[in-house]
C-alpha positions in Angstrom: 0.0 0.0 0.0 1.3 3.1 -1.2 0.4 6.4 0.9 3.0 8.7 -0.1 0.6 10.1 -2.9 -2.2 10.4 -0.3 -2.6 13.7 1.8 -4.4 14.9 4.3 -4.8 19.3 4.2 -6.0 20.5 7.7 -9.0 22.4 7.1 -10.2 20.3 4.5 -12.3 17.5 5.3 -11.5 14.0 3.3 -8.2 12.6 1.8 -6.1 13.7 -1.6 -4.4 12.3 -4.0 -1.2 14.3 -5.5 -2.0 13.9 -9.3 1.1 16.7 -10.4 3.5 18.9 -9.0 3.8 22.7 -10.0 6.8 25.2 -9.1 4.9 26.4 -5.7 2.6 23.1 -4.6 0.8 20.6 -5.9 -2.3 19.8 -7.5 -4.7 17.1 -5.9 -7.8 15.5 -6.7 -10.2 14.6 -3.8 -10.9 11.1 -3.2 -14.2 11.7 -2.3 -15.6 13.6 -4.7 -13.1 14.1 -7.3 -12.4 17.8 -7.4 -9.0 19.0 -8.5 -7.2 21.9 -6.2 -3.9 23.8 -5.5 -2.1 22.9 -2.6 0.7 25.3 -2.3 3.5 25.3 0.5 1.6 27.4 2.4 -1.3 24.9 3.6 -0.8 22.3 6.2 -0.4 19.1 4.9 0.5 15.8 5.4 1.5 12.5 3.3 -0.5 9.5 5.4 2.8 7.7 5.2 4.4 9.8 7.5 1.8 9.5 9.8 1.9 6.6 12.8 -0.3 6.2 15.9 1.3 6.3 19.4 1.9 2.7 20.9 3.4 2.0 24.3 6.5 0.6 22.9 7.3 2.1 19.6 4.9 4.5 17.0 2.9 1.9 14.6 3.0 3.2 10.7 -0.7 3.8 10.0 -0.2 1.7 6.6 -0.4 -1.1 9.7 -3.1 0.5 11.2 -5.4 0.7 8.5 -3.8 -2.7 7.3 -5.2 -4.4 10.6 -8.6 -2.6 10.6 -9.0 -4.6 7.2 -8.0 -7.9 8.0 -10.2 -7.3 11.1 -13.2 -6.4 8.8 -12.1 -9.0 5.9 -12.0 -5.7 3.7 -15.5 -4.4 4.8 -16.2 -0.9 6.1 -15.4 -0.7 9.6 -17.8 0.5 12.5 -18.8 4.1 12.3 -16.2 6.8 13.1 -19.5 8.9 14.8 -19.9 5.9 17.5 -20.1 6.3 21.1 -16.5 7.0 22.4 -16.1 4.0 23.9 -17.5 1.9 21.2 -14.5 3.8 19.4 -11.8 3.0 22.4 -12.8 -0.8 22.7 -12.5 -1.6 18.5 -9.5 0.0 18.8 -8.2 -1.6 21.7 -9.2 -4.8 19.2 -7.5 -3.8 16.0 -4.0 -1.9 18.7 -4.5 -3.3 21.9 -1.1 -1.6 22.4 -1.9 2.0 21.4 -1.2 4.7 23.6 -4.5 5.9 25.8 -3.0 8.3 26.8 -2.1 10.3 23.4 -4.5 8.8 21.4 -7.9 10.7 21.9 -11.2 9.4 20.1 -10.8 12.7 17.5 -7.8 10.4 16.7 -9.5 7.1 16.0 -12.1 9.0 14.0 -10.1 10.4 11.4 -8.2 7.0 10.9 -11.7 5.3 10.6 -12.5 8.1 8.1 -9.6 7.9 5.9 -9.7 3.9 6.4 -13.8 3.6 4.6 -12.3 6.6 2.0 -9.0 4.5 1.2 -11.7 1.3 0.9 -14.2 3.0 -1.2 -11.2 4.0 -3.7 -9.8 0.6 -3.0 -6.5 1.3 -2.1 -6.2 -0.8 0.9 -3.3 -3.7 0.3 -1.1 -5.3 2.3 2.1 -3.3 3.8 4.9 -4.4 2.1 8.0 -5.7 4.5 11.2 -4.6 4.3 12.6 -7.2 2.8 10.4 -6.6 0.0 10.9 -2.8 0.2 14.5 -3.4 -0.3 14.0 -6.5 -3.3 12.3 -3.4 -5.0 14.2 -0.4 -4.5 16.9 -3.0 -5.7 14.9 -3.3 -8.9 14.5 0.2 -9.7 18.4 0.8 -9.0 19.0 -2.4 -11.8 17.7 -0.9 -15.0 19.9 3.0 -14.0 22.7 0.4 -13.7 22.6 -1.7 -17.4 22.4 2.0 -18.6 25.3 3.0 -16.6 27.2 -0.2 -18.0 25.9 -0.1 -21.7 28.2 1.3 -25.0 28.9 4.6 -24.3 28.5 6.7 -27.2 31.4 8.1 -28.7 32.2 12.0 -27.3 34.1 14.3 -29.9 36.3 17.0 -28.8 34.5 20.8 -28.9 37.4 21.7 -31.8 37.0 18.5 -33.8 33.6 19.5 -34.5 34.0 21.1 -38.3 36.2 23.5 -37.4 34.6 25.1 -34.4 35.4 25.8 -31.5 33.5 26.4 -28.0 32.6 29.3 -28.4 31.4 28.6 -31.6 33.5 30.7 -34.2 35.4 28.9 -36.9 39.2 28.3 -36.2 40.5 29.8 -39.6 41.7 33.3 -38.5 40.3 36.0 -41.6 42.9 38.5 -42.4 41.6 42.4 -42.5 43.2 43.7 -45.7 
């Protein structure tokens, strides 16, 4: 599952995905109802792969998160992010039983269970790769830069070889003012 396309723009409600970049931003198309926008520097946003919910040992990726919410749900949507708090706090405590109560507030959980039905609905929910398999493939895109690296070079000619120029591109043969 690949989030680093997906943002999330404080003070705009729903998920985006980055279709272009421009000199200043990007532009985005909403996942929910498939309007295009500028985002420039300026606005507060965030990839969803850069985001992770607080555990008591160490932060959980929410690629995980929304990775166990699925198998959970065998790829259904999940309960309603407008439950009763606790109903909210108890599936999570199923789905993280290690998440951090005390930094995780139920605003938390309802955002993750929004953006986990939007990233169903778009189908874009697949199993995290390992890194094992991260690696295999970064090794994979490195390969092909490689076999160009390695293949025939093509033959350079010197600037003043080029029919009788040189760099600056005036012709070598000196004119004589009669």
């Amino acid at each position: 599952m690949d989030l680093s396309k997906i943002l999330t723009i404080a003070g705009k409600s729903g998920l985006f995905k980055v279709i272009s970049q421009t000199s200043n931003g990007v532009i985005v198309e909403s996942l929910t109802d498939g309007k295009k926008m500028p985002v420039f520097a300026s606005h507060r946003s965030s990839s969803l792969e850069d985001i992770s919910l607080f555990t008591l040992t160490e932060d959980k990726p929410l690629k995980e998160v929304l990775w166990e919410i699925y198998k959970k749900e065998d790829g259904k949507p999940a309960i309603d992010p407008k439950s009763d708090p606790a109903k909210l706090k108890s599936y999570f405590e199923e789905v993280v039983p290690d998440y951090d109560k005390d930094r995780v507030y139920t605003s938390h959980m309802k955002k993750v269970l929004t953006w986990y039905h939007i990233l169903l609905e778009n189908d874009l929910i697949t199993e995290p790769e390992t890194k094992e398999q991260e690696e295999s493939k970064e090794k994979k895109e490195e390969e092909p830069q490689e076999r160009e690296a390695t293949s025939k070079p093509k033959e350079k000619t010197k600037p003043e070889e080029k029919k009788g120029k040189t760099q600056s591109g005036t012709s070598d043969k000196k004119t004589k003012k009669e």
